[in-house]
Backbone as a chain_set.jsonl record, in Angstrom:
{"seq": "XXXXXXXXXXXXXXXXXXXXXXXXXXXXXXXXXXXXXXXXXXXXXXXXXXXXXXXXXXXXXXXXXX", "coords": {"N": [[0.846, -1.184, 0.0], [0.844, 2.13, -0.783], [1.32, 5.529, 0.493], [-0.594, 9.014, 0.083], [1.223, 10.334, -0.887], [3.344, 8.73, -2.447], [1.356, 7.415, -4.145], [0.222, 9.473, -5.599], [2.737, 9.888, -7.437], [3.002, 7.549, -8.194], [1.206, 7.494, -10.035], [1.744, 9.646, -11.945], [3.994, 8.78, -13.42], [2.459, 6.104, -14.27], [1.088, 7.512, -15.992], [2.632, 9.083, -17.793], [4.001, 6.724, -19.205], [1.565, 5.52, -20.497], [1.369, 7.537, -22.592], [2.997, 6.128, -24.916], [3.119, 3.402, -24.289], [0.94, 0.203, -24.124], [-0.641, 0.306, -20.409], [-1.116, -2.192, -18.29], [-2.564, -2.751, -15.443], [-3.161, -4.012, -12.321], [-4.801, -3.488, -9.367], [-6.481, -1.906, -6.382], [-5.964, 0.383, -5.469], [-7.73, 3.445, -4.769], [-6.844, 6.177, -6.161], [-4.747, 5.393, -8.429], [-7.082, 4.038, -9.994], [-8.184, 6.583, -10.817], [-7.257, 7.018, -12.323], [-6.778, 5.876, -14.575], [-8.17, 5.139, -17.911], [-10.012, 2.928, -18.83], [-11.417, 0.638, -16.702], [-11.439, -2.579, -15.903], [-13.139, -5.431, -14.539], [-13.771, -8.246, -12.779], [-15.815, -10.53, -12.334], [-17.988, -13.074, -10.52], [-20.838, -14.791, -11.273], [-24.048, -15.603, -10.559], [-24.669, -17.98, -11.306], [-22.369, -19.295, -11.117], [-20.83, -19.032, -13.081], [-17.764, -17.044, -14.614], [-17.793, -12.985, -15.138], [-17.301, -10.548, -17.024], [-16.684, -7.316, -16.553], [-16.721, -3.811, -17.727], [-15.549, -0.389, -18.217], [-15.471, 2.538, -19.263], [-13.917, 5.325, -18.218], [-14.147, 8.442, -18.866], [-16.984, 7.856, -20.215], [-18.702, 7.586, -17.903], [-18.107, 9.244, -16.144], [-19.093, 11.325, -17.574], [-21.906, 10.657, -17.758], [-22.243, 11.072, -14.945], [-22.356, 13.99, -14.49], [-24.94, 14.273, -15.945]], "CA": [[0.0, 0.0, 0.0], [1.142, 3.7, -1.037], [0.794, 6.655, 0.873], [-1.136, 9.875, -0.942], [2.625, 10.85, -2.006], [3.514, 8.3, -3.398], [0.333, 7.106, -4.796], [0.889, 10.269, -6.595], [3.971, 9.809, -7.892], [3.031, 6.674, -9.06], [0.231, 7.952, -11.295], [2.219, 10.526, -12.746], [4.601, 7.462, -14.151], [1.756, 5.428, -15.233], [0.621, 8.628, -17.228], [3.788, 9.344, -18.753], [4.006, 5.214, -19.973], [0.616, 5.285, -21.102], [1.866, 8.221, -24.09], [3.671, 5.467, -25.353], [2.679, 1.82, -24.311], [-0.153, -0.139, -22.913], [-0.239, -0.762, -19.371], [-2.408, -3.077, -17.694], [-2.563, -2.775, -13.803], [-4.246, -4.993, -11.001], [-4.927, -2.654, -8.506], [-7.269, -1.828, -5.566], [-6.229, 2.075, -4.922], [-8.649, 4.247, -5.654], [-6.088, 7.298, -6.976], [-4.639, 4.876, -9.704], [-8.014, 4.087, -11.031], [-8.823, 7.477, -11.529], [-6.312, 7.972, -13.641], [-7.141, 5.1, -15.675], [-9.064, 5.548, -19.092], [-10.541, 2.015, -18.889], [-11.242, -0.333, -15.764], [-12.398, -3.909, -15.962], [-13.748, -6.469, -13.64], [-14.032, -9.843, -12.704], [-17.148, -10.944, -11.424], [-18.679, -14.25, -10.375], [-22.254, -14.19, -11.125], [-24.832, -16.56, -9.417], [-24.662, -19.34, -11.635], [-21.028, -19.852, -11.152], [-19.385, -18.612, -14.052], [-17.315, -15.793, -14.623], [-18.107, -12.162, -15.543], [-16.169, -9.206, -17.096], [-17.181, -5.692, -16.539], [-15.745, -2.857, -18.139], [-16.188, 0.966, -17.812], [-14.875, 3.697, -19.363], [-14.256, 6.731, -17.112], [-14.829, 9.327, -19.524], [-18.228, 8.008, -20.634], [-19.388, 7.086, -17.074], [-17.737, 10.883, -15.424], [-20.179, 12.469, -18.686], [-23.35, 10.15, -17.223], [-22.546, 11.782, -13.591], [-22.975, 15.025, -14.934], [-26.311, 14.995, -16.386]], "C": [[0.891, 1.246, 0.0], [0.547, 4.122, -0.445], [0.034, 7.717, -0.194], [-0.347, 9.914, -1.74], [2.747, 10.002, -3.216], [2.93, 7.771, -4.387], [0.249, 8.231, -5.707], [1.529, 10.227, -7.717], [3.801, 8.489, -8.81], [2.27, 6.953, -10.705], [0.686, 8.449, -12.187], [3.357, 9.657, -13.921], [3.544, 6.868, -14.722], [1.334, 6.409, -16.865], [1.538, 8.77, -18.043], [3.617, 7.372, -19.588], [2.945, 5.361, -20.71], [0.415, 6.38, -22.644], [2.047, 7.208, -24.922], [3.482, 3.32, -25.839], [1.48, 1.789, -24.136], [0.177, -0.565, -22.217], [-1.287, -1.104, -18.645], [-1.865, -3.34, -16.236], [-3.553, -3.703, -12.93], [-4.115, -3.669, -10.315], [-6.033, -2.202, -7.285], [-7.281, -0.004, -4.98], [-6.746, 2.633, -5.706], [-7.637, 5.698, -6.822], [-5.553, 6.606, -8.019], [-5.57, 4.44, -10.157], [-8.609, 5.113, -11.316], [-7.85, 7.812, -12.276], [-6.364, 7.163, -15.016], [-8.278, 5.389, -16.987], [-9.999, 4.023, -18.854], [-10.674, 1.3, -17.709], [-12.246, -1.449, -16.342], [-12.283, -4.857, -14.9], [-13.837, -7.562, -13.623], [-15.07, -10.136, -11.577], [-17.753, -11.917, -11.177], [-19.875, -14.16, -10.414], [-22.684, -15.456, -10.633], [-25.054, -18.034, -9.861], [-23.294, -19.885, -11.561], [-20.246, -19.19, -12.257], [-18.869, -16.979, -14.507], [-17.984, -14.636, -15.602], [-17.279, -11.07, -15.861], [-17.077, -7.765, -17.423], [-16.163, -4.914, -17.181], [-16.285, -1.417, -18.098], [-15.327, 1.92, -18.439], [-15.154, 5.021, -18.595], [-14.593, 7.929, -17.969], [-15.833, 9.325, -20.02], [-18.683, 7.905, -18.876], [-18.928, 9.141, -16.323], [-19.101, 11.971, -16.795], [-21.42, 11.935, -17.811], [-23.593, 11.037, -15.646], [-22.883, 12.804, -13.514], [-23.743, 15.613, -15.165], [-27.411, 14.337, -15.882]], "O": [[1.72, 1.309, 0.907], [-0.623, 3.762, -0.321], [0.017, 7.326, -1.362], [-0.524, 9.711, -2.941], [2.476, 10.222, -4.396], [3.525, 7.551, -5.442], [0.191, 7.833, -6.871], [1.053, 10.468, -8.826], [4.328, 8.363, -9.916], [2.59, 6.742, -11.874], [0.372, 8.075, -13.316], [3.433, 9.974, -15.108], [3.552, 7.053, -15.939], [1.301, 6.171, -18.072], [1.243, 8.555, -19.219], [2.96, 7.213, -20.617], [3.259, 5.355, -21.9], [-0.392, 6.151, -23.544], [1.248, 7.214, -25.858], [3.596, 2.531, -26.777], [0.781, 2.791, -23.99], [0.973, -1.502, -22.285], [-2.254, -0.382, -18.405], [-0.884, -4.036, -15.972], [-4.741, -3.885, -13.197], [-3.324, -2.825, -10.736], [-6.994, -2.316, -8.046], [-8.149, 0.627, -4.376], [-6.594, 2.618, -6.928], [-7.881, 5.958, -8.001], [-5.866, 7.25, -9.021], [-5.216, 4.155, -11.301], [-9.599, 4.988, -12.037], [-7.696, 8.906, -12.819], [-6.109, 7.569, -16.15], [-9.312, 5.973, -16.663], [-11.135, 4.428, -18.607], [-9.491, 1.205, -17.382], [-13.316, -1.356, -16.942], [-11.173, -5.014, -14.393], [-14.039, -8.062, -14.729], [-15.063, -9.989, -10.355], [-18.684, -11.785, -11.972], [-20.327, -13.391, -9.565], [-21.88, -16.33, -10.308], [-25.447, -18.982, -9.182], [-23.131, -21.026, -11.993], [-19.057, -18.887, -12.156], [-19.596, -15.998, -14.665], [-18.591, -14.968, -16.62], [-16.532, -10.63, -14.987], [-17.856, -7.426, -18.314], [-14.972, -5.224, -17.217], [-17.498, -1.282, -17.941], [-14.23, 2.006, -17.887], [-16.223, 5.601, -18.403], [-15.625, 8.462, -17.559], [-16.195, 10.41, -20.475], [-19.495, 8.83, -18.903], [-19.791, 10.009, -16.192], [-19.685, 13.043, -16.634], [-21.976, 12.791, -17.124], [-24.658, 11.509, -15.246], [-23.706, 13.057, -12.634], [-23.879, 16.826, -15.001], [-28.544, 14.755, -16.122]]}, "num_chains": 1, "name": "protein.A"}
């Protein structure tokens, strides 16, 4: 676990990489998924088998809006 700082600091690296590459993160802190353009999910649904969510933050931050 990262503090604010460095949870920071990290972001500002992912951002710079993400000019350039793709990078694909596991993650659980909330400050590196807002910096993310895409998050996706893994979900078990009730019959047993797996589920993938996905979200783009720039369509879902427009939906909060209006």
């Amino acid at each position: 676990a990262l503090d604010d700082e460095h949870s920071m600091q990290f972001t500002k690296v992912l951002n710079e990489l993400s000019g350039h590459c793709q990078v694909i993160l596991i993650t659980h802190n909330q400050e590196t998924m807002q910096t993310a353009k895409n998050l996706f999910g893994i979900n078990n649904s009730k019959n047993g088998s797996t589920e993938i969510l996905s979200l783009q933050l720039s369509e879902a931050k427009e939906q909060a809006t209006v």
